[in-house]
N, CA, C and O atoms as a GROMACS GRO file, in nm:
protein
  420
    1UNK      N    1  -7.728  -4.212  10.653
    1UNK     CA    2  -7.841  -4.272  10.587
    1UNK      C    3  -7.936  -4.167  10.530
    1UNK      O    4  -7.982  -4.156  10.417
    2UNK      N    5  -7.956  -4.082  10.655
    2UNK     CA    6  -8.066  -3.935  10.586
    2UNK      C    7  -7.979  -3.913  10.430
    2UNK      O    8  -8.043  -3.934  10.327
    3UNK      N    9  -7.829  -3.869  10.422
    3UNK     CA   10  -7.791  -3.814  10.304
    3UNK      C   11  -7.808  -3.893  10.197
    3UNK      O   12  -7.829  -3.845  10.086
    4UNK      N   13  -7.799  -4.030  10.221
    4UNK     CA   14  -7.816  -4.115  10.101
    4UNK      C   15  -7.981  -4.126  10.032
    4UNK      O   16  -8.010  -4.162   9.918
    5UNK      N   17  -8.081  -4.076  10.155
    5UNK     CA   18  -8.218  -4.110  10.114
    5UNK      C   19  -8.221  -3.962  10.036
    5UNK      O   20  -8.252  -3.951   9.917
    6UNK      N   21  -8.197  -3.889  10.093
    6UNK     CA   22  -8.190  -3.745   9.987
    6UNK      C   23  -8.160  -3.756   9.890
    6UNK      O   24  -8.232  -3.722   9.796
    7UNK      N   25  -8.028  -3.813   9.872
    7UNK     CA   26  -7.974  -3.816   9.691
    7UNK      C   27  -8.081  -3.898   9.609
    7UNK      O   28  -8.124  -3.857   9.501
    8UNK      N   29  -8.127  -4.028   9.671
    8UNK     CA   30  -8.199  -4.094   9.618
    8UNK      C   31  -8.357  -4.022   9.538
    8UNK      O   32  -8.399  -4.019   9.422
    9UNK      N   33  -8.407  -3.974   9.672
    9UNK     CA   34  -8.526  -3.848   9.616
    9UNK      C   35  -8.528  -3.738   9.532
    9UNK      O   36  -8.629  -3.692   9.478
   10UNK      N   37  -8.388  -3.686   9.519
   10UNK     CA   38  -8.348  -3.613   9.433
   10UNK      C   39  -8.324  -3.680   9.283
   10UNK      O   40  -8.356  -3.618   9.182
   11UNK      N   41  -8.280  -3.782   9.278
   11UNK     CA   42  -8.248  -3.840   9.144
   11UNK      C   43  -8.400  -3.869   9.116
   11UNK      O   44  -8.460  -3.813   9.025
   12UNK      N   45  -8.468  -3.975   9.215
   12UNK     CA   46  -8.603  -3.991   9.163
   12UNK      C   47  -8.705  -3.857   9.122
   12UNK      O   48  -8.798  -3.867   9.042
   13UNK      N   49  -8.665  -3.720   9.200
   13UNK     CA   50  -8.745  -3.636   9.136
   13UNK      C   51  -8.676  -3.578   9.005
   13UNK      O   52  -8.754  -3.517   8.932
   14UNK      N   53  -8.586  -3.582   8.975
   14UNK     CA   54  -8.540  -3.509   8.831
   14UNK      C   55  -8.606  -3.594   8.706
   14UNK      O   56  -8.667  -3.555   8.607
   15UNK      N   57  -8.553  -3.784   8.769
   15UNK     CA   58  -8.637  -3.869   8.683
   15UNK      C   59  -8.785  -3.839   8.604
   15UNK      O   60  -8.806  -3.864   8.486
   16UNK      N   61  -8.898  -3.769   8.718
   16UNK     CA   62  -8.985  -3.808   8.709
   16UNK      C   63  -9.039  -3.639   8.624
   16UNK      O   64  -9.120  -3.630   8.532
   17UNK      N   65  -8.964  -3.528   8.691
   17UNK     CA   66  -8.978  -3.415   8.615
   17UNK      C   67  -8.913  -3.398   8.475
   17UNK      O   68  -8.924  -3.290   8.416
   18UNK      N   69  -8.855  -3.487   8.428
   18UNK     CA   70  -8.809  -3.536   8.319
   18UNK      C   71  -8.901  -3.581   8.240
   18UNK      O   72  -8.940  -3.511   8.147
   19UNK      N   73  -8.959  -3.725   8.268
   19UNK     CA   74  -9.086  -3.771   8.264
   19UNK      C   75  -9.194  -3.674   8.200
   19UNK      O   76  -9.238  -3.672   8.086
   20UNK      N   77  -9.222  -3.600   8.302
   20UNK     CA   78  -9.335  -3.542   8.268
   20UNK      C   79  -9.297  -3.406   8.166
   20UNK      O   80  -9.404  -3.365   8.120
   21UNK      N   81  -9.212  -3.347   8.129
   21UNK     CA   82  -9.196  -3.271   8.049
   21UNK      C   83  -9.193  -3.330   7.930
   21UNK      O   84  -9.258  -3.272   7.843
   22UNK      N   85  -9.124  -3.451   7.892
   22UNK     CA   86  -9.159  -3.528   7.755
   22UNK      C   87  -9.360  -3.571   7.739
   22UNK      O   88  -9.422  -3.592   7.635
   23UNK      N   89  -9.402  -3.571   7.848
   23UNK     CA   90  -9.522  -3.599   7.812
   23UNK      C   91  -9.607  -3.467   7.783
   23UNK      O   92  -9.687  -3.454   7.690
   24UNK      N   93  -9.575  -3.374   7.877
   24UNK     CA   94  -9.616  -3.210   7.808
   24UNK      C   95  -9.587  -3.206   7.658
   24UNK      O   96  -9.665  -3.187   7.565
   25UNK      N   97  -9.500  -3.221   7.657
   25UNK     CA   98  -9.447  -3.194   7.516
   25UNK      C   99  -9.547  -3.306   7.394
   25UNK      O  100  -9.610  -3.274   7.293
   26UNK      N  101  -9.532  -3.406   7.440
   26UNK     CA  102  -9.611  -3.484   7.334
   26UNK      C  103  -9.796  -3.423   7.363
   26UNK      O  104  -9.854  -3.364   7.272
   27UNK      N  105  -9.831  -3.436   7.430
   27UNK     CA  106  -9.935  -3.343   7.476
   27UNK      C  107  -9.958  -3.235   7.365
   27UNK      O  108 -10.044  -3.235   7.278
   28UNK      N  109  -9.867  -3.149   7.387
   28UNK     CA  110  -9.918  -3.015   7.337
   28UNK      C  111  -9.885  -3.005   7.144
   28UNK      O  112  -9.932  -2.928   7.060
   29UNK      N  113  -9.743  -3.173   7.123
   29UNK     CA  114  -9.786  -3.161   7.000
   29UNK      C  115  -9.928  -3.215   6.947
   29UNK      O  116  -9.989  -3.152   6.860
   30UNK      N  117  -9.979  -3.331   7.000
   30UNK     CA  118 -10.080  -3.365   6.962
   30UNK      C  119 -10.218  -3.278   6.900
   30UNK      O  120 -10.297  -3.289   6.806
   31UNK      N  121 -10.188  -3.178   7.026
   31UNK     CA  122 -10.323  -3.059   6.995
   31UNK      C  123 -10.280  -2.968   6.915
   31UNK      O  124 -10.374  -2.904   6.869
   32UNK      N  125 -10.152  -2.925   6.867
   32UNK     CA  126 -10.091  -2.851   6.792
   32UNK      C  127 -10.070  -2.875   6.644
   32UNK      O  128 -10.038  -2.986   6.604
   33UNK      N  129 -10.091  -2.759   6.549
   33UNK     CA  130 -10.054  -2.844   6.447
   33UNK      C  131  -9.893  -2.817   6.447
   33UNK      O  132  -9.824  -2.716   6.458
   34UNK      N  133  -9.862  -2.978   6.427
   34UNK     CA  134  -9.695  -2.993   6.396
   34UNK      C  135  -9.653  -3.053   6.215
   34UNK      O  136  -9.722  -3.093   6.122
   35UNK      N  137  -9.526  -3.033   6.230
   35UNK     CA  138  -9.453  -3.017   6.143
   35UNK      C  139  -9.321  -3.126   6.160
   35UNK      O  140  -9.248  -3.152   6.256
   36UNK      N  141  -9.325  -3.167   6.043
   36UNK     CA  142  -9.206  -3.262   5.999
   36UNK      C  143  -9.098  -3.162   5.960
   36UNK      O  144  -9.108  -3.060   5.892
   37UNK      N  145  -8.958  -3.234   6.039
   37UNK     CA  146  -8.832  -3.171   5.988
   37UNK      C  147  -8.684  -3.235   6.066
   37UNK      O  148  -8.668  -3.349   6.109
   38UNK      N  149  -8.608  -3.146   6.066
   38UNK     CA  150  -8.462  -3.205   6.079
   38UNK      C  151  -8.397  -3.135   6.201
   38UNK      O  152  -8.397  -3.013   6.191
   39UNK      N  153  -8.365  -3.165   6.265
   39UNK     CA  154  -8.250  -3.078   6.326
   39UNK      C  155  -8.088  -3.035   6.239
   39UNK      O  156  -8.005  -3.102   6.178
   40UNK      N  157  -8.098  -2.936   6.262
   40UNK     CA  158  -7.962  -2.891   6.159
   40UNK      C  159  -7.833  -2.817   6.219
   40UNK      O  160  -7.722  -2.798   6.169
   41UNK      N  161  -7.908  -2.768   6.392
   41UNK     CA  162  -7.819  -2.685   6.468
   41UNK      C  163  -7.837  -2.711   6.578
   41UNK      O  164  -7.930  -2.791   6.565
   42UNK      N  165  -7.814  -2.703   6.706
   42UNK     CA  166  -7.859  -2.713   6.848
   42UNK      C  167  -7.763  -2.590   6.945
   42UNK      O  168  -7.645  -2.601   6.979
   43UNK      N  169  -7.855  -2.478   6.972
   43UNK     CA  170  -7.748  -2.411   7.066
   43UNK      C  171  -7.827  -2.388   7.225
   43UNK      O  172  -7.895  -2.294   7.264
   44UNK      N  173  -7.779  -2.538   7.305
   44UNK     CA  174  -7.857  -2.553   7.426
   44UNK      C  175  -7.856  -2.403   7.520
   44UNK      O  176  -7.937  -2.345   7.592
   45UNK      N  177  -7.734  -2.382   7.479
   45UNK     CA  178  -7.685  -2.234   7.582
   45UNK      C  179  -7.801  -2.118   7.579
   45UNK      O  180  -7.863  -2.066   7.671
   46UNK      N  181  -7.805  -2.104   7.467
   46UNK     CA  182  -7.944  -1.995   7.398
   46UNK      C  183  -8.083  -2.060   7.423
   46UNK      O  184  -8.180  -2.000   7.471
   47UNK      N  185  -8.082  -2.153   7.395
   47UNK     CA  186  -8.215  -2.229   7.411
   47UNK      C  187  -8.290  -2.196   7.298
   47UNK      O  188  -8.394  -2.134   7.322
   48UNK      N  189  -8.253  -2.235   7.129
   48UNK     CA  190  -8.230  -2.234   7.010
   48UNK      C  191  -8.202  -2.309   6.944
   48UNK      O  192  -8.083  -2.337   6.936
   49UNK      N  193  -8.308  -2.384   6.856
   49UNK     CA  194  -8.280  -2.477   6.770
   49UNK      C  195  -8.320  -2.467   6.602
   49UNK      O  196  -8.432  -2.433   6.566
   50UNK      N  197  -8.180  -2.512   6.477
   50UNK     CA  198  -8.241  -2.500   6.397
   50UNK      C  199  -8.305  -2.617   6.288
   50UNK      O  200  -8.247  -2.724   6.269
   51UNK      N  201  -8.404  -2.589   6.235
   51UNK     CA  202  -8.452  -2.676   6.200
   51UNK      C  203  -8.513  -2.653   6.077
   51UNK      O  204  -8.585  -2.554   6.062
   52UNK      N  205  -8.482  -2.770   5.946
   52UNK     CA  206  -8.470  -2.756   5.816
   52UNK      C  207  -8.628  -2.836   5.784
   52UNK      O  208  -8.630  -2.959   5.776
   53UNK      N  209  -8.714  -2.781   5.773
   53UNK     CA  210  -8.878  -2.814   5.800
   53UNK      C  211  -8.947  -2.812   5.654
   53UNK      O  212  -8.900  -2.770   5.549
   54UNK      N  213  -9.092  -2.878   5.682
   54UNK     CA  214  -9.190  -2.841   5.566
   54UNK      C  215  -9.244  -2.712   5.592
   54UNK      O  216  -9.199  -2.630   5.672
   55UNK      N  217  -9.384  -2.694   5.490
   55UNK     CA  218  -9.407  -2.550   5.542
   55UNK      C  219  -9.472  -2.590   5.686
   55UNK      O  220  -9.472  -2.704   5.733
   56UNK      N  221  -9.545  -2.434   5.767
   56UNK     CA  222  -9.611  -2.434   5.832
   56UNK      C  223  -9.736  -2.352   5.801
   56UNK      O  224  -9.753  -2.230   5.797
   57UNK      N  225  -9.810  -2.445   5.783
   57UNK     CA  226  -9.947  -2.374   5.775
   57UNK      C  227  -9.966  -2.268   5.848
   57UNK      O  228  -9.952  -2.159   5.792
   58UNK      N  229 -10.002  -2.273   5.990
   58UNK     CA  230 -10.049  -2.211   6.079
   58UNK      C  231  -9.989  -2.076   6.089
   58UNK      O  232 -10.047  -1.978   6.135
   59UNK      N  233  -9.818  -2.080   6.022
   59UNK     CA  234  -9.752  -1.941   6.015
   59UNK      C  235  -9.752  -1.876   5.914
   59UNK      O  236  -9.708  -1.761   5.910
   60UNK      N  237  -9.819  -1.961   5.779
   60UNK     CA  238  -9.756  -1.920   5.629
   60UNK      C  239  -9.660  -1.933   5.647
   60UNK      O  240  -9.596  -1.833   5.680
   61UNK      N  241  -9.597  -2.051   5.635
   61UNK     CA  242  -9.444  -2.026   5.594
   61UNK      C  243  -9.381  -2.148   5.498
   61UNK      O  244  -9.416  -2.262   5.529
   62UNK      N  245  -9.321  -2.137   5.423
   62UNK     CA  246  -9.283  -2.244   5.345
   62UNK      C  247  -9.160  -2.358   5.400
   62UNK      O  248  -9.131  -2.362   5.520
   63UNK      N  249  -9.122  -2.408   5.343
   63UNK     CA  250  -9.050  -2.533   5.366
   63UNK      C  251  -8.915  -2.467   5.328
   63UNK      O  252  -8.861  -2.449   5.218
   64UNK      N  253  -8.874  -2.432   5.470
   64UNK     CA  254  -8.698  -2.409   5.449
   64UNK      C  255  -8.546  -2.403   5.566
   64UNK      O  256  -8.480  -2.505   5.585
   65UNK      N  257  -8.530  -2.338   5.598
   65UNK     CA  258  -8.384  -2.372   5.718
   65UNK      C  259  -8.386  -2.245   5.815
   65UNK      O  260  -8.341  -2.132   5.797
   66UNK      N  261  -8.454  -2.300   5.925
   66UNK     CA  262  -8.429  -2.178   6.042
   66UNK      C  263  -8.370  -2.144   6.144
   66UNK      O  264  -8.258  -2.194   6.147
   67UNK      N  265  -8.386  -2.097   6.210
   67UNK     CA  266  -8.327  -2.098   6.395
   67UNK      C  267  -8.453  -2.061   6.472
   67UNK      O  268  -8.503  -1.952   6.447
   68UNK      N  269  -8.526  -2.163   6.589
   68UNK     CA  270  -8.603  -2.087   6.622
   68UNK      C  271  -8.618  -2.108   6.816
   68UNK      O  272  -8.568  -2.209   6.864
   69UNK      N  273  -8.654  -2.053   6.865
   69UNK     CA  274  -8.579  -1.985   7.009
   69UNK      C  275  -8.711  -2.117   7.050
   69UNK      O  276  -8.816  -2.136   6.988
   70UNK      N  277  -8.657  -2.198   7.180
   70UNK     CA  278  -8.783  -2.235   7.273
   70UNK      C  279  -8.823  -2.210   7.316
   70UNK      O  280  -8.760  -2.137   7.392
   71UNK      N  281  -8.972  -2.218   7.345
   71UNK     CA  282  -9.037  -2.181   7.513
   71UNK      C  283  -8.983  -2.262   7.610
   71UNK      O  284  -8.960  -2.192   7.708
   72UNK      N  285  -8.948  -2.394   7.631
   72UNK     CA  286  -8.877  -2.472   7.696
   72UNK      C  287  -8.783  -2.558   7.674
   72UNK      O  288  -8.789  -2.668   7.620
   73UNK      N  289  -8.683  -2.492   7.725
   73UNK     CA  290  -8.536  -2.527   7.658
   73UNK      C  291  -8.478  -2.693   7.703
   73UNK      O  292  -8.377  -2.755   7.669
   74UNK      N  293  -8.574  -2.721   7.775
   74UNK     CA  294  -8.627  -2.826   7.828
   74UNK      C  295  -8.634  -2.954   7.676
   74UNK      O  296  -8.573  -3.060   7.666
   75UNK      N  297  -8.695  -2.912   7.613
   75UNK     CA  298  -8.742  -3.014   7.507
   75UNK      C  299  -8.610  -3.067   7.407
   75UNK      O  300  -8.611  -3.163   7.330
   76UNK      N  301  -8.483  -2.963   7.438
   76UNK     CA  302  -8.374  -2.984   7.329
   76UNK      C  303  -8.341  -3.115   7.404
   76UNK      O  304  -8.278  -3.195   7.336
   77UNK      N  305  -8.372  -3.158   7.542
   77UNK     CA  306  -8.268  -3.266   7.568
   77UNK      C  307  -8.323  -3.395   7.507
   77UNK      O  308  -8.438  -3.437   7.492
   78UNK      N  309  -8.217  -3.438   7.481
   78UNK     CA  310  -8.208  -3.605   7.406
   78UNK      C  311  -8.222  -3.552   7.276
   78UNK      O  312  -8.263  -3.647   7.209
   79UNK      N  313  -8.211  -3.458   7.207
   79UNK     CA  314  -8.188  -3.433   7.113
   79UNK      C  315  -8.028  -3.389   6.969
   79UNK      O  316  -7.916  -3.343   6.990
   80UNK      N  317  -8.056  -3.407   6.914
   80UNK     CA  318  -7.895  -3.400   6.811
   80UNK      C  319  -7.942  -3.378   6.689
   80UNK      O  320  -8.052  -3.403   6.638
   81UNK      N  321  -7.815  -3.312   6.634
   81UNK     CA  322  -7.803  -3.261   6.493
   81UNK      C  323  -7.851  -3.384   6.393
   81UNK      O  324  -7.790  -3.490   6.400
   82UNK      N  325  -7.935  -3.374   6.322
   82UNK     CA  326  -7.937  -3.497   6.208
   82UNK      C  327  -8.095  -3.580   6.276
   82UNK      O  328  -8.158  -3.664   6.212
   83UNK      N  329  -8.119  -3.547   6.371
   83UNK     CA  330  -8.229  -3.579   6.416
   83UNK      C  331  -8.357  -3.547   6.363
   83UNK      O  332  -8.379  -3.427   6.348
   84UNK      N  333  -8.461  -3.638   6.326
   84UNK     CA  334  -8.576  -3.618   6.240
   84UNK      C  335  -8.707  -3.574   6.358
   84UNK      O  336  -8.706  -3.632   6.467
   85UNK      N  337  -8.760  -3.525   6.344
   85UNK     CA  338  -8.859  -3.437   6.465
   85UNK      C  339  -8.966  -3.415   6.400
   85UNK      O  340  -8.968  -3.418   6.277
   86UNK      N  341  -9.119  -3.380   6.506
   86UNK     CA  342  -9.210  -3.328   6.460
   86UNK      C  343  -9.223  -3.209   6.564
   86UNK      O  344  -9.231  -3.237   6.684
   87UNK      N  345  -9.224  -3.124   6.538
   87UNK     CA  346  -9.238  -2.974   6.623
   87UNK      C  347  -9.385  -2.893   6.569
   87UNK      O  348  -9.432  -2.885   6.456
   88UNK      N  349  -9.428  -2.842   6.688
   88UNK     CA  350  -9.543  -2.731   6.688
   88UNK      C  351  -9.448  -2.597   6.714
   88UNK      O  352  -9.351  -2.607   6.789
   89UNK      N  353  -9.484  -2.463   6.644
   89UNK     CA  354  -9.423  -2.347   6.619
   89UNK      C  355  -9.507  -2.221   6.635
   89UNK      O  356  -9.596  -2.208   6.552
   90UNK      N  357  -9.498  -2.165   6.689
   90UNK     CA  358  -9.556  -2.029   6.708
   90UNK      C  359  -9.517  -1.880   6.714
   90UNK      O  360  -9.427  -1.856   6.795
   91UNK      N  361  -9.552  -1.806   6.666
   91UNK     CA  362  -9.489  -1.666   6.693
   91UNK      C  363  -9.556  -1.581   6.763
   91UNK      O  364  -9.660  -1.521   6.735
   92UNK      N  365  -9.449  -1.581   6.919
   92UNK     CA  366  -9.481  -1.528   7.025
   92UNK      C  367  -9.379  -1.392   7.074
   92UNK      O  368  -9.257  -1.376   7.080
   93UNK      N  369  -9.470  -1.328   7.097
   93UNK     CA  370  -9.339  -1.178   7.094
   93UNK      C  371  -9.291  -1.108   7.013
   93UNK      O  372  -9.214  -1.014   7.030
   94UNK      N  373  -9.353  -1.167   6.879
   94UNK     CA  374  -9.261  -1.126   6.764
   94UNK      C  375  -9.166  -1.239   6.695
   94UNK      O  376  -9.129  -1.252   6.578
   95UNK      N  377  -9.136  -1.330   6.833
   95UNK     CA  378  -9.068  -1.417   6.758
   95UNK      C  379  -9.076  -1.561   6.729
   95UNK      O  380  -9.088  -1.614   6.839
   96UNK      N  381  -9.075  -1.626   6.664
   96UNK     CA  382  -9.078  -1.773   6.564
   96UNK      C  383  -9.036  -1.853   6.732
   96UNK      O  384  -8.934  -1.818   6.791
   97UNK      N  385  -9.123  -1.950   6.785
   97UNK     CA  386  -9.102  -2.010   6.889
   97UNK      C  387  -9.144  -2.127   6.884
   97UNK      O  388  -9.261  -2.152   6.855
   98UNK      N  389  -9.023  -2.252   6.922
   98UNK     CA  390  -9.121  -2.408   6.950
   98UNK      C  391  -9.157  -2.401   7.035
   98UNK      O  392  -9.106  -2.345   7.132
   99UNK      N  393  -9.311  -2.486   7.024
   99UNK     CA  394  -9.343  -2.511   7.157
   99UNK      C  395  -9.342  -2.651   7.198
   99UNK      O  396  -9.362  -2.682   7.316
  100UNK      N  397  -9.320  -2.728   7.116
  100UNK     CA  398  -9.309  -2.859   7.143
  100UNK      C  399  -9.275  -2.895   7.043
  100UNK      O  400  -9.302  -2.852   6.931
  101UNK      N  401  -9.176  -3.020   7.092
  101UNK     CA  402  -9.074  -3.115   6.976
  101UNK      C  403  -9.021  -3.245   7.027
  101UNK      O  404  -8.959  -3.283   7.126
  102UNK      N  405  -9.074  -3.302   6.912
  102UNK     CA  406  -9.015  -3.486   6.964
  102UNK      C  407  -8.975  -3.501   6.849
  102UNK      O  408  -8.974  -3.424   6.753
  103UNK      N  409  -8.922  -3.665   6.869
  103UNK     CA  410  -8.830  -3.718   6.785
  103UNK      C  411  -8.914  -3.772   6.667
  103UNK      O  412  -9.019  -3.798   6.725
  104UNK      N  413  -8.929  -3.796   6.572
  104UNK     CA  414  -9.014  -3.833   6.509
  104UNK      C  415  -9.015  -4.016   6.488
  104UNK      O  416  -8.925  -4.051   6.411
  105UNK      N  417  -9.063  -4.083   6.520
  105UNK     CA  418  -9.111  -4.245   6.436
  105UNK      C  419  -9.034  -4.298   6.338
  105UNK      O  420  -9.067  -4.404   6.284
   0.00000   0.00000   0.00000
C-alpha cells in the first residue's frame, strides 16, 4: 500500500510541477515583451528551438528564421513543429535565449 501511495504522490507531484511551470511561463510572457511566430524546428535534446518570428523590438531584430537555446527546456513540452507561439527572447551570455513560450490563441 506504502508503494502504491508513493507512485500516486509522485505522479501528483510531476502533475502539479508541470502546472506551475506553464504558469511561470505565461507569467513571465505577460511582463515580457513577446513576439508572434512559428515553430519550425524542435531539438528537445539541446534544449533549442527554431522559430520563424516577427521582429523583436527589444533585440533589434527583424522578422526572420532562427534557432534559439532555452532557459527552460521545460517550456518545449507540448510543443511541435508548425505550432503558432508567442515567445519573450533575450540575449543572455551572448546568446539569443527564450524565456518564455506558449502556444498562441
Amino acid at each position: 500500500m506504502v508503494l502504491l501511495e508513493r507512485l500516486i504522490m509522485n505522479r501528483l507531484l510531476r502533475h502539479t510541477v508541470a502546472l506551475l511551470a506553464t504558469a511561470a511561463a505565461g507569467i513571465a510572457l505577460a511582463q515580457a515583451p513577446s513576439t508572434d511566430g512559428e515553430i519550425t524546428k524542435l531539438d528537445r535534446a539541446a534544449a533549442r528551438v527554431s522559430i520563424k518570428h516577427n521582429g523583436i523590438k527589444s533585440l533589434d531584430m527583424p522578422p526572420m528564421t532562427m534557432a534559439f537555446r532555452t532557459r527552460d527546456p521545460k517550456v518545449l513540452d507540448g510543443m511541435a513543429v508548425g505550432d503558432k507561439v508567442r515567445f519573450a527572447a533575450e540575449k543572455i551570455d551572448g546568446t539569443y535565449t527564450v524565456t518564455a513560450l506558449v502556444k498562441a490563441p
